[in-house]
N, C-alpha and C positions, 0 to 999 in steps of 0.2 A: 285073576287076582281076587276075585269078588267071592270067587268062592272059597279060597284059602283063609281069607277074612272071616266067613260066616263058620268056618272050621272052629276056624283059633276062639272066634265070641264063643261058640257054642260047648267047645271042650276046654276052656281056658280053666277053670276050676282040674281038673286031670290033668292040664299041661303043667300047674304050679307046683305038683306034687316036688316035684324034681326039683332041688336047688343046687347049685355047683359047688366043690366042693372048695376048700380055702384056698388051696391052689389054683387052681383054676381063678380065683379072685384075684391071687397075689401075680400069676403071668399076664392079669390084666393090669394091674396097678404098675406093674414094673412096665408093659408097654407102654402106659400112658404117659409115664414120669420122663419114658426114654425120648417119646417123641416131643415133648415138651421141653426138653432141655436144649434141643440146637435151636429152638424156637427162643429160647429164653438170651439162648448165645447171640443169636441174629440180631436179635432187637439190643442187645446189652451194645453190640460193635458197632447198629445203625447209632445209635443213642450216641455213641463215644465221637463216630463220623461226624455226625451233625452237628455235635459241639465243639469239637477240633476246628471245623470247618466254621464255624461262627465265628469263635472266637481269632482265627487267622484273619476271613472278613472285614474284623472290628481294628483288628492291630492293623491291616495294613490301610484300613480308612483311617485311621489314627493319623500313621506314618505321615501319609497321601499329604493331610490336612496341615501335617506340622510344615512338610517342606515345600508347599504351596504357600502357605505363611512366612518362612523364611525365603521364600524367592519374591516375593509380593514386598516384605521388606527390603531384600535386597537391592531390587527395582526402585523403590522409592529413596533409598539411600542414594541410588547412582544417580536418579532423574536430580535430587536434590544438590547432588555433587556437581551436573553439569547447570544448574542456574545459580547457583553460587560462584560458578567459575565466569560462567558469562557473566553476571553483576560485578565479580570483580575485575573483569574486562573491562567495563564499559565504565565502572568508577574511578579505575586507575587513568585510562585514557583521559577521562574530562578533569580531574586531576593533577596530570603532567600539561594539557595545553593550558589550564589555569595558570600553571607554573612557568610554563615558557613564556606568555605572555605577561606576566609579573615580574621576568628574571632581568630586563632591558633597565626595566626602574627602582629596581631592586639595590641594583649595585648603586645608582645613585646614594639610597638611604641604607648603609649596612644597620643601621640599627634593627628599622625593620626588617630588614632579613634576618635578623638572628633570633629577633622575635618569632615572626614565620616560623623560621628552622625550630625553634625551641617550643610553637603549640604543635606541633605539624607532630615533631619527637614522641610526646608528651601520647598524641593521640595513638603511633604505632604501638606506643609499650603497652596500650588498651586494647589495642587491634590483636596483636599477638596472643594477649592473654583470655584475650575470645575466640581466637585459633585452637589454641590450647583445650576449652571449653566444647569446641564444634569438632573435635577427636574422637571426642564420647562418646556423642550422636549427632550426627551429619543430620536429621530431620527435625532437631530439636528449633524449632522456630523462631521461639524468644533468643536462640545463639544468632541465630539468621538474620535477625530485624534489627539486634545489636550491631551487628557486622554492617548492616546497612547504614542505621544513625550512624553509625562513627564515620563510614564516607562522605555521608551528607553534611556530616559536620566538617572536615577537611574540607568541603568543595564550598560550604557558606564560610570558613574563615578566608579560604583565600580570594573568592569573589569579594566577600569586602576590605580585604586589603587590596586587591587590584582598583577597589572603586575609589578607598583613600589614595593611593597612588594618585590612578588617574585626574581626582579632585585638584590632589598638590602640584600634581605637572600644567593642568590649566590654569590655574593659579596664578602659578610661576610664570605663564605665558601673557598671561593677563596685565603681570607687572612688568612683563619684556613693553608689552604695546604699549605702555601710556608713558614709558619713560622717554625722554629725550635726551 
């Protein structure tokens, strides 16, 4: 090759005489255009893939994220559902043995029993219409802590009506013993 080199340097002024003619330009121009074009296409369809492909990617990380957030909520709705069931378990129960236990000296004083019966009412139509309220949203807290005072409050009115009771029945025992 070293010598084809010192050829071409050497006769290169004689080699440029010759220039091709326009055709010869234009079956070069059309070859180049041609091979350029599926080149053009390839890149144009990888381009299309790659954004198709992203954008499927993004939607279904969307998706993924929204119904991981609806299952995260739903979970905490149910976890919320079953301690609300059990608080109402256990405030009903200390509730009803408050009431058995007040029911012997009860019938003694109908008054206060109807009293009882008439705060006791008064608090369910409160109960109820915070029931109503905890439909909406089971994880709504401030429903939750409502639902709770209001047991709390049934279990301190009736503890101190059992403790008036029980006051008045010693009482009463008190004036049994000193009589003669």
């Amino acid at each position: 090759m070293d010598r084809l080199e010192e050829y071409i340097k050497k006769n290169r002024d004689s080699l440029d005489i010759h220039e091709p003619s326009p055709e010869v330009w234009e079956r070069i121009g059309k070859d180049l255009n041609s091979t350029r074009r599926p080149v053009r296409r390839w890149l144009s369809a990888a381009a299309s893939v790659i954004v198709i492909t992203g954008l499927s990617l993004f939607f279904y990380q969307l998706g993924r994220n929204s119904v991981k957030s609806r299952m995260q909520s739903a979970d905490t709705d149910l976890t919320a559902r079953q301690q609300l069931i059990e608080a109402e378990a256990y405030y009903t129960s200390q509730i009803n043995n408050l009431y058995l236990e007040a029911e012997p000296m009860l019938t003694a004083n109908p008054d206060l029993k109807e009293e009882l019966n008439s705060d006791i009412a008064q608090i369910d139509s409160i109960y109820a219409d915070l029931k109503k309220d905890l439909k909406d949203n089971i994880a709504n807290q401030e429903v939750v802590e409502a639902l709770i005072r209001n047991y709390t409050i049934k279990i301190r009115i009736m503890e101190d009506m059992l403790a008036i009771l029980r006051e008045n029945e010693n009482n009463g025992e008190k004036n049994k013993s000193h009589e003669l």
